[in-house]
N, C-alpha and C positions, 0 to 999 in steps of 0.2 A: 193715106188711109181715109182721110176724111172727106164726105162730099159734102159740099153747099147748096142749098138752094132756096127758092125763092117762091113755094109754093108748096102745098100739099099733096102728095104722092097721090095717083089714082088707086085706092082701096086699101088706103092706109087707116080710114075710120075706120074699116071693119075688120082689119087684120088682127088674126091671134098673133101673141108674143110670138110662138113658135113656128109662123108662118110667114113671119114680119120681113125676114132676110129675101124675101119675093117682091117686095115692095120696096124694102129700102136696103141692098144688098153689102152692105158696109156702113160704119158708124154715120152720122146724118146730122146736121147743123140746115137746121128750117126757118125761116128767118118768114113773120109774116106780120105785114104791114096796119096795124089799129090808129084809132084816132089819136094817142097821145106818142107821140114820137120815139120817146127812149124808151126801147125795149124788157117788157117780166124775162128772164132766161130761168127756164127749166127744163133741167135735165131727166131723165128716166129710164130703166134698164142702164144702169151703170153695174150693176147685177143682174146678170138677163134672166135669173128663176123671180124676181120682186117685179112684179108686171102690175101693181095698183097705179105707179107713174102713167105706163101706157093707158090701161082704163080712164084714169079724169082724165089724159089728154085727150084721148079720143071723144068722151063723153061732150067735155066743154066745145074742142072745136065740130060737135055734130052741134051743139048748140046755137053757134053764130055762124054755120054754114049761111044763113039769109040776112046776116047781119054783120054791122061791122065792128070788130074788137074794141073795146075801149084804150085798148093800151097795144103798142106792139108785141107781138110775141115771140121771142126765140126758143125753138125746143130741139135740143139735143138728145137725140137716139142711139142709144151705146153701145151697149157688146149684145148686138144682134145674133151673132155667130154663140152665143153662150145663149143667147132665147132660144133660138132654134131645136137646143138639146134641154132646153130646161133647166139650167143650169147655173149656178153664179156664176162661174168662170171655168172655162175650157182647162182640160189639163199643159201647163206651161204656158199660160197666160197668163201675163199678170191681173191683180185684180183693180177693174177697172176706176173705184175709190181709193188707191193709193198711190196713183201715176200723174194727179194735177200736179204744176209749179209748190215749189216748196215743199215735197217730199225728197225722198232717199233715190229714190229712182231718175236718174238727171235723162241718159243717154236713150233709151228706151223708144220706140218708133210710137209707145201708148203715150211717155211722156212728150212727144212733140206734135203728137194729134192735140194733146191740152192746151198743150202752149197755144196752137193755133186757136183753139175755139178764145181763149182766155183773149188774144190780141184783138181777135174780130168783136168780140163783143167790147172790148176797152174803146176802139171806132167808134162805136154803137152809142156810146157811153150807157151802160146799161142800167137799166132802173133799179132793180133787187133780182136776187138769186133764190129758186127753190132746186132742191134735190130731195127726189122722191124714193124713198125707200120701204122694203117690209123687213121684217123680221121674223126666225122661223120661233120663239118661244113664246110664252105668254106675257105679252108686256101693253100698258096701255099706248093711248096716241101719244107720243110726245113730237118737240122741237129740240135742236141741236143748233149751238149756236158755237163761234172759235174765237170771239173775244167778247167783252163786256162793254157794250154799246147799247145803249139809250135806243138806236134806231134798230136796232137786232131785234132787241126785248120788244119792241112792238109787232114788228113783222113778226116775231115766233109766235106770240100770243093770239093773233086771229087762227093760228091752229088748234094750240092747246097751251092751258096756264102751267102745264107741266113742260121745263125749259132744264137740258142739258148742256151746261159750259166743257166743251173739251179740248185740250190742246194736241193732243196724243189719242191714236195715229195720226201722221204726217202725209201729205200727200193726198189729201181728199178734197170734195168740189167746192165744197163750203167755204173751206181754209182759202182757198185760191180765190176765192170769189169775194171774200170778205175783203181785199185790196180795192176792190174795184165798187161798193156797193152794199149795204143791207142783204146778209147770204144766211139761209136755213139748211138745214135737214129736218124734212120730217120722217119721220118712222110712223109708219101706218099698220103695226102687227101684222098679224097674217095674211100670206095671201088667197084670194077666195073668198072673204069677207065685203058682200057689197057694202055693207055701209064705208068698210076703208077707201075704195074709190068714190063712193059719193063725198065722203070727207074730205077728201084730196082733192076732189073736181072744185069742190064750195072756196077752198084754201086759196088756190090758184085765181079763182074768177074774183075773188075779193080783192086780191091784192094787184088784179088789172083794173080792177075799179080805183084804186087808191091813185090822188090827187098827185101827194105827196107821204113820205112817210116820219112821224114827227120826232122831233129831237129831244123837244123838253121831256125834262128826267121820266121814268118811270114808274110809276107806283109798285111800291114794292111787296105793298097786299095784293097784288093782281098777278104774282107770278111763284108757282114751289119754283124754284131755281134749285139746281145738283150741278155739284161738281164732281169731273170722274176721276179720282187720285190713281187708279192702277187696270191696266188688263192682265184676265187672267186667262193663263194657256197651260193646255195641256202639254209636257216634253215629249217630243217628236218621236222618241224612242218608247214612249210609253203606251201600252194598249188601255184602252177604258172600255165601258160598257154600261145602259144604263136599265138591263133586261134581267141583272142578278147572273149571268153569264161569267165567269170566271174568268177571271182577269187582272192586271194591277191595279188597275181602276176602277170600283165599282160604285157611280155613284146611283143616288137614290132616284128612284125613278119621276116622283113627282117634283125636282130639284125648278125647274120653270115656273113652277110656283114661286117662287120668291123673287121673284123679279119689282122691282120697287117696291120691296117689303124691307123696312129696316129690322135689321135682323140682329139679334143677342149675343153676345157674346158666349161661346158653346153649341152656337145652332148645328149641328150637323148635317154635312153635304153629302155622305159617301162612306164607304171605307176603303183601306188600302188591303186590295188581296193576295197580293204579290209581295218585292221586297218594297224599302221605304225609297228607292228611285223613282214609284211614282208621284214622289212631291210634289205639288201646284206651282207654277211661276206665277206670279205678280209683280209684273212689270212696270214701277211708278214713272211717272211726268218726265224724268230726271234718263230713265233708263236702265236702274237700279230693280234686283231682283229683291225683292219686298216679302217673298213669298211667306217667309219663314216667321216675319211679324205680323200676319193675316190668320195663316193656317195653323192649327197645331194637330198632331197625330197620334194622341194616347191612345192605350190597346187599340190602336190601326185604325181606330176612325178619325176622319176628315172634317174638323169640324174649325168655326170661327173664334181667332185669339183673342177679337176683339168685335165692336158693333159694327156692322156694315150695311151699306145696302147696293145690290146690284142690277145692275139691265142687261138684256139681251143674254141671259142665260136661255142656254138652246138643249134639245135633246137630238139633235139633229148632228151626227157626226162627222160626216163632210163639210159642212158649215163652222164645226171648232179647229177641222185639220186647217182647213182655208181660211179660219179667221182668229176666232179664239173661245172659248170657254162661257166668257162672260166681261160685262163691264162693274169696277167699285166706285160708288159715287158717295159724296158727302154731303149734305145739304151746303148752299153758299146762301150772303145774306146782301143784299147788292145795298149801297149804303144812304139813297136817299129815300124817301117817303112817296114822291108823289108832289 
């Protein structure tokens, strides 16, 4: 499934996401040669509807078309076949962040496309890992980080001083990347947003300018750090709605609003219109359903048991069937000064 190569596609700067499969007709490992040897790897459309990845790449490499990188660059082009339609992922696909090494997915033809790119760039020895993402609710720029590393918290920070620690989900590029190298996720919000691709394009070109990236501790006024304690999903069997449409689930319509808002305990999400089978799952670290100590559901509304605060709450309902609801995150405190 995977092709290799050693050069840029003819009319791949100017290709739309959903014209992309013309140019590079299957997933794509791009390998192109800069003054500094070991390779930036970023990846983009790992989600083919989140197309701000493709915009900075294209934008930067229209940059240095007359010049030469400062650093090598590897850029991995993903589920083409799901750009094409627009789409995060094709019906009976897997989804393309949850099939790197170290997820639940072992045998899978997506999990052995990873492995490979993960091997080649091990070769490579690769310098840092970006994976570029959007998201469809109202949430700022942040970084995403899957351990607590000195060299992470730098790399995230030339994006944004807002830094998500998460270990759960399993099986995404970061987590695999993080074996081999300093690995981010950023989250760029919506797609359509130019300033998100120029954010992303500036992210990228900094971090090929970078020497080295440095180890001494981090200063710990220089970063909000969150940690995500649980996702929450909707049960599969349960219908919602966020239009006042009658349903078991109706939550409020402006609920995207509260996305890194630390929220009260009592806030209300929703009400249940149906019976109380549409309960919330809250699935903590561990694997355990939590729901029941998050949510509580007097006279039928849906409200919070305790303070929380969330990301990626989306109004977008193919995006909750295919992912989840929302992320619960807690402030972390990382323990040295600076």
């Amino acid at each position: 499934m995977l092709k290799i190569i050693d050069h840029i596609p003819e009319g791949f700067l100017q290709a739309d996401a959903t014209r992309l499969r013309e140019i590079v007709p299957q997933p794509t490992l791009m390998h192109l040669q800069g003054r500094r040897q070991e390779p930036l790897f970023v990846s983009v459309l790992l989600h083919g509807n989140e197309v701000t990845g493709l915009h900075a790449i294209q934008d930067l490499l229209r940059k240095y078309e007359q010049q030469e990188l400062p650093r090598s660059l590897s850029i991995f082009v993903g589920n083409v076949h799901a750009a094409e339609k627009g789409q995060r992922r094709l019906q009976g696909q897997p989804d393309y962040n949850r099939v790197w090494p170290g997820g639940e997915a072992q045998d899978s033809p997506e999990t052995q496309m990873m492995s490979e790119v993960i091997d080649n760039m091990r070769e490579r020895h690769v310098f840092a890992s970006i994976d570029v993402h959007n998201n469809t609710g109202i949430n700022p720029h942040y970084a995403c980080v899957n351990v607590l590393d000195d060299r992470f918290f730098h790399l995230a920070t030339l994006f944004s001083r807002t830094v998500v620690y998460f270990t759960q989900p399993t099986g995404v590029q970061s987590g695999a990347f993080a074996n081999l190298c300093p690995a981010v996720t950023v989250e760029c919000g919506k797609v359509g947003q130019s300033y998100a691709d120029q954010h992303a394009k500036e992210f990228i070109d900094a971090a090929l300018h970078l020497s080295e990236i440095p180890t001494h501790g981090f200063p710990a006024h220089d970063i909000d750090l969150f940690h995500t304690i649980a996702i929450v999903k909707v049960p599969a069997d349960v219908n919602f709605s966020f239009n006042g449409d009658e349903s078991e689930v109706c939550f409020d319509r402006d609920l995207d609003h509260m996305n890194f808002r630390e929220l009260d305990k009592g806030t209300r999400l929703g009400r249940i219109c149906g019976n109380l089978s549409g309960r919330l799952q809250a699935w903590d670290n561990d694997g355990n359903d939590i729901g029941d100590q998050i949510f509580t559901y007097e006279d039928n509304e849906i409200r919070t048991r305790r303070a929380v605060m969330p990301s990626m709450l989306t109004l977008n309902e193919r995006v909750i069937r295919q992912d989840c609801l929302c992320y619960l995150m807690e402030r972390y405190k990382i323990s040295n000064s600076g």
